[in-house]
ZARO-464806 format. One line per 4 residues: number of its first residue (from 1); their letters; for each residue x, y, z of C-alpha. Coordinates in nm, 4 decimals. Layout:
# residues N
NUM = a = X,Y,Z  ...
***
This chain:
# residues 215
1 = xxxx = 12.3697,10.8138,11.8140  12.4247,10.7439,11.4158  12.1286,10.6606,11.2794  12.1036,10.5606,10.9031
5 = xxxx = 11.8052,10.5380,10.6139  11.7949,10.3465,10.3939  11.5565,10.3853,10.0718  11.5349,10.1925,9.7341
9 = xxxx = 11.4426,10.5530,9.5469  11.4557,10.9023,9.6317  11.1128,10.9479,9.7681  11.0936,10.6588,9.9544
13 = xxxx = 11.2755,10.7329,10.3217  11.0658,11.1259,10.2775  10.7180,10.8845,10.2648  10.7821,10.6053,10.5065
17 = xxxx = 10.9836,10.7674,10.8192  11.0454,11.0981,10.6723  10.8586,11.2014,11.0507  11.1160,10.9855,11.2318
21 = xxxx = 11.4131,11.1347,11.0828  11.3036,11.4670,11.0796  11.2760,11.4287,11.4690  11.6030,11.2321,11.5240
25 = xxxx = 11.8274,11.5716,11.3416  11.6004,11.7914,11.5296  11.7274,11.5844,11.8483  12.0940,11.5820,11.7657
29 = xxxx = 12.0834,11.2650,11.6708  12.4036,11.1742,11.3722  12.1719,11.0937,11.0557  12.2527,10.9513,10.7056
33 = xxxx = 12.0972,10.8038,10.3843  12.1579,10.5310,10.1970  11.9549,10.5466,9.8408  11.9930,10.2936,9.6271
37 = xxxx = 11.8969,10.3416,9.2779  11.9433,10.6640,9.0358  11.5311,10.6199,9.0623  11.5143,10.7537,8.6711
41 = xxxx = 11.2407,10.5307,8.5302  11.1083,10.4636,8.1895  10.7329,10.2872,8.1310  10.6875,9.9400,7.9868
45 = xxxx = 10.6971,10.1064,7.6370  11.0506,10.2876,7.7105  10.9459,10.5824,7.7447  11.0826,10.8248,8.0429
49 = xxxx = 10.8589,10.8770,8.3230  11.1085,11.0380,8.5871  11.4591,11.1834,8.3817  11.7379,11.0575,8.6641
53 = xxxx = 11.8948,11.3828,8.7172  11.5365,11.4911,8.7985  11.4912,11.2259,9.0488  11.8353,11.2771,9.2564
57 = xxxx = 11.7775,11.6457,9.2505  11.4290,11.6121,9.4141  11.5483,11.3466,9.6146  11.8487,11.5598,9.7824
61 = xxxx = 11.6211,11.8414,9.8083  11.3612,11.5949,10.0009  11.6397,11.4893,10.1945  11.7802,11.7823,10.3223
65 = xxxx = 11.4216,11.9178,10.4030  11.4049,11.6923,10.6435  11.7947,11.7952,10.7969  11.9713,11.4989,10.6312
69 = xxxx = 12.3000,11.5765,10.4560  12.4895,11.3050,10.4380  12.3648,11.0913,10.1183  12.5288,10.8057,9.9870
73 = xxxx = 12.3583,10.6711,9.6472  12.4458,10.3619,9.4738  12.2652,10.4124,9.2007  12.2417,10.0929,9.1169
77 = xxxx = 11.9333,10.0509,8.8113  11.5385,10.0977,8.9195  11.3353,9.8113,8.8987  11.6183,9.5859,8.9257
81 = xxxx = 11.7688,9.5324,9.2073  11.8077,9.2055,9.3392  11.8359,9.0313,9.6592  12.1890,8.8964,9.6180
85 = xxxx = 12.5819,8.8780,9.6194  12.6375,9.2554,9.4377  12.3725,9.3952,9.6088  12.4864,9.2692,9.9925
89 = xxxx = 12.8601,9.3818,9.8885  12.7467,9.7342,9.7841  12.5943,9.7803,10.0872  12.8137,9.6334,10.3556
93 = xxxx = 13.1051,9.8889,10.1766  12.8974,10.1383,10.2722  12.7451,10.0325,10.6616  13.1098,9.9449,10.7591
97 = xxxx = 13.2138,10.2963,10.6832  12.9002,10.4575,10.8573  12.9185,10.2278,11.1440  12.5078,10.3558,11.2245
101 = xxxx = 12.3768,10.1892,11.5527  12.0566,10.2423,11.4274  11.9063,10.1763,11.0805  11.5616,10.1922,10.9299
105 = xxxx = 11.5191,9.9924,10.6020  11.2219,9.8751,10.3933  10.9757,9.6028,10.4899  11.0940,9.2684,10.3655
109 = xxxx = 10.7687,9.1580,10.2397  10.6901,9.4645,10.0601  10.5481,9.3695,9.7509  10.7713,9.6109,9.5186
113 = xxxx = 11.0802,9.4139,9.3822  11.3050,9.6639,9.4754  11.2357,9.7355,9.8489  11.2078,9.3703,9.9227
117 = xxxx = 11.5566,9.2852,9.8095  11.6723,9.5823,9.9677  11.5147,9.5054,10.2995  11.6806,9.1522,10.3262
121 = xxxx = 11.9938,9.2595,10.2110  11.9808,9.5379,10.4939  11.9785,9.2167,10.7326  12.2556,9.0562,10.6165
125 = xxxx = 12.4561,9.3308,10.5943  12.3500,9.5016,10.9397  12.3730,9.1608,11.1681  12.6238,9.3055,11.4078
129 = xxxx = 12.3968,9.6740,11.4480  12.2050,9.6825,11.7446  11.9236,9.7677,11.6376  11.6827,9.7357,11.2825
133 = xxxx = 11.3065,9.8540,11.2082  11.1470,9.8094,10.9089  10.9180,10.0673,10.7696  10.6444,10.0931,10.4593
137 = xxxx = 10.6693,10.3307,10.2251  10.3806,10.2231,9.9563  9.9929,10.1769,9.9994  10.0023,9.7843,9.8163
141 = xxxx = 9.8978,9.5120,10.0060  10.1163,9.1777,10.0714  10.0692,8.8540,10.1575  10.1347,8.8762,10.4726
145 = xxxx = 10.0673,9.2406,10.7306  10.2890,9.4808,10.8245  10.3257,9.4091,11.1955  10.4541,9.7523,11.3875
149 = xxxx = 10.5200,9.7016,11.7181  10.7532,10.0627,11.7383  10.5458,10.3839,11.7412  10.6716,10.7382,11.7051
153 = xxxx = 10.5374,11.0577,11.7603  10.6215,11.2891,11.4370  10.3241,11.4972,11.5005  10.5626,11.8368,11.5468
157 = xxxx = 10.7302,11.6846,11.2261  10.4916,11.6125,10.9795  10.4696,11.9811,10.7968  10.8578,11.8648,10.7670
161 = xxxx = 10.8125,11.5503,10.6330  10.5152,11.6915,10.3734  10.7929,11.9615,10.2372  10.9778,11.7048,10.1904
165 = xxxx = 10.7716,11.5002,9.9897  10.6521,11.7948,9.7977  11.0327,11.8454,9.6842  10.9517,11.5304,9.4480
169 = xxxx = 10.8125,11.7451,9.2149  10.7639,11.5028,8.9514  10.6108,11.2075,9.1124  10.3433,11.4393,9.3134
173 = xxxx = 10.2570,11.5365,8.9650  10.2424,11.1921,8.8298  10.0674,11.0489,9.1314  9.8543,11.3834,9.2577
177 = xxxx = 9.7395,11.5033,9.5649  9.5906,11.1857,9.6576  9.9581,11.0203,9.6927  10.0034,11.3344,9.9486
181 = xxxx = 9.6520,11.2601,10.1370  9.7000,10.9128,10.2029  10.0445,10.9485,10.3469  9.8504,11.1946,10.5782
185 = xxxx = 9.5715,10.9307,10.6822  9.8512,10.6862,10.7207  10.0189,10.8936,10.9418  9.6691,11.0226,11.1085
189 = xxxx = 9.5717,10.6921,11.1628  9.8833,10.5792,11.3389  9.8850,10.9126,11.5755  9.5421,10.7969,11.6493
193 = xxxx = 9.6597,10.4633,11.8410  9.8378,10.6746,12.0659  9.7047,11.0494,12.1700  9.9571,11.1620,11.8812
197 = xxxx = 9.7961,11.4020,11.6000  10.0818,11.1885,11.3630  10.2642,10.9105,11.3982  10.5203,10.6938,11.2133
201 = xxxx = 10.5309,10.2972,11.2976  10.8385,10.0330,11.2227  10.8733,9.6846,11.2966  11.1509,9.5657,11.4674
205 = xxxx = 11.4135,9.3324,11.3651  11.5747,9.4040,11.6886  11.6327,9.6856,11.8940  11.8659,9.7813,12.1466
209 = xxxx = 11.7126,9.9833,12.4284  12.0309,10.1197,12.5438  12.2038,10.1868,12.2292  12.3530,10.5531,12.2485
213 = xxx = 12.3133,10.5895,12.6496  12.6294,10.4578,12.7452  12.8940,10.7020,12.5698
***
């Protein structure tokens, strides 16, 4: 089946389902990325935080630590994307020529600017897939809760998915280990629910049960 990713920075697929796509190569599975922004960043006072060709380096590194190869970046400005016209075009270019049957994309009520409008573009845009989950990739709370109602077991995946994450050299040095430990819990926690030593959890748009079983 052809699975797709989609992340608002290079970091962001690695944290949230980096488990779930590490398992889906490892399965045979057809997977790609979609990343949206460069993910350079400067602080309030302009100054630069994460150089971009630092961040896409990392973030194909991450990437292909987990098996994925086939990136496509928009790199579209961090911090400002917006739910709207440019941003559904960019992206429906892009899921036309992919043609995924499956995509994971960021929580709509996520409370970082970027992911949001990203995640309610990715329904517009992805209305005739068969099947959407939604995933979290930060440790802020919204107004409303993530609801998962899809559970996977990355448990022979997570050593994967923490390479991967380590491959962001920069933000683990910004953030420290604690970024790396409660990614860990997270994924503890959610193994927990189920017999699984790690797990990753999405919540559906939709979902197709069959999708991939009929070619």
């Amino acid at each position: 089946m052809k699975v797709l990713f989609i992340g608002a920075h290079f970091d962001d697929i690695e944290i949230g389902c980096g488990g779930t796509a590490a398992r889906m190569v490892a399965e045979g599975h057809e997977v790609a990325a979609i990343v949206v922004t460069h993910s350079g960043y400067n602080d309030e006072n302009g100054n630069c935080i994460r150089e971009r060709a630092v961040a896409v380096q990392e973030g194909l590194e991450g990437l292909a630590e987990l098996g994925i190869k086939e990136v496509y970046q928009l790199e579209m400005e961090t911090g400002r994307v917006e739910y709207g016209v440019q941003l559904i075009h960019k992206m429906e270019v892009l899921i036309k020529e992919i043609a995924p049957q499956m995509v994971f994309t960021h929580w709509t009520a996520d409370v970082h600017q970027d992911h949001s409008a990203i995640g309610r573009a990715t329904l517009n845009v992805c209305r005739k897939t068969g099947s959407v989950l939604m995933y979290r990739s930060n440790w802020y709370r919204s107004s409303v809760g993530f609801s998962p109602k899809i559970f996977v077991d990355t448990s022979d995946y997570f050593e994967v998915k923490k390479r991967a994450i380590n491959r962001h050299v920069s933000e683990v040095t910004k953030f420290g280990q604690g970024w790396l430990r409660f990614v860990e819990a997270q994924d503890i926690s959610v193994g927990m629910e189920f017999g699984y030593r790690f797990g990753e959890a999405f919540e559906p748009v939709k979902l197709d049960l069959f999708v991939g079983l009929d070619k």
